[in-house]
Residue, then its C-alpha position, 0 to 999 in steps of 0.5 A: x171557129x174562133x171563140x170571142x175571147x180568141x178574136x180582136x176586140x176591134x171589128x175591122x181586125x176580126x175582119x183581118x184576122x179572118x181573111x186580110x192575107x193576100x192569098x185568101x182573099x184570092x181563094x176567096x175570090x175564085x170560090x165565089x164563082x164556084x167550087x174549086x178543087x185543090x190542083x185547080x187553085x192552085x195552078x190558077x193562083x200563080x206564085x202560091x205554093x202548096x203548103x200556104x195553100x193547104x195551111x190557108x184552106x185549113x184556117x178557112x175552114x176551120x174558121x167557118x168560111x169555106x167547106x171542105x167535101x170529099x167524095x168517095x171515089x177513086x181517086x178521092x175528089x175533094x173540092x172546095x166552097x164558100x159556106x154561108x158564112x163565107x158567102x156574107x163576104x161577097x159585098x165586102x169582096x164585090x166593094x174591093x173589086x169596085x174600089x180597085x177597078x176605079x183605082x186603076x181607071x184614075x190611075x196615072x199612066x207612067 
């Protein structure tokens, strides 16, 4: 996690910071519904490559918002969640998800 004086003083940058990539917001949105394991993200998030997945997983859990267990088995399963911290985001996720549904109900037809 972040200490105060790495984040921006502004709330709404904080907020980018932690999770404004196009890619986490995805993750995010799959790990609302359950947890995922790494394979499964990955072939759901078309166009993602295995690298910004593994760096954007690394962050996210080294900033609190998701969990990472491993369990021991052969081979080693290792499945992603959100935290509680991760789970405080899903107004702002279930907001955007309104906010582009209505988008595309007014959105012209070309």
């Amino acid at each position: 996690m972040k200490t105060k004086d790495e984040l921006p003083a502004c709330p709404v940058a904080t907020t980018v910071q932690l999770i404004g990539s196009k890619w986490k917001l995805l993750i995010m949105r799959n790990l609302l519904v359950r947890p995922w394991r790494f394979n499964e993200l990955q072939k759901n998030l078309e166009g993602i490559s295995q690298k910004v997945l593994t760096d954007s997983l690394r962050s996210m859990e080294s900033d609190g918002i998701i969990t990472r267990t491993v369990y021991p088995e052969v081979p080693p399963r290792v499945e992603y969640a959100l935290s509680e911290l991760g789970e405080s985001m899903r107004p702002i996720i279930s907001a955007m998800e309104q906010w582009g549904m209505s988008y595309k109900s007014s959105a012209k037809k070309a």
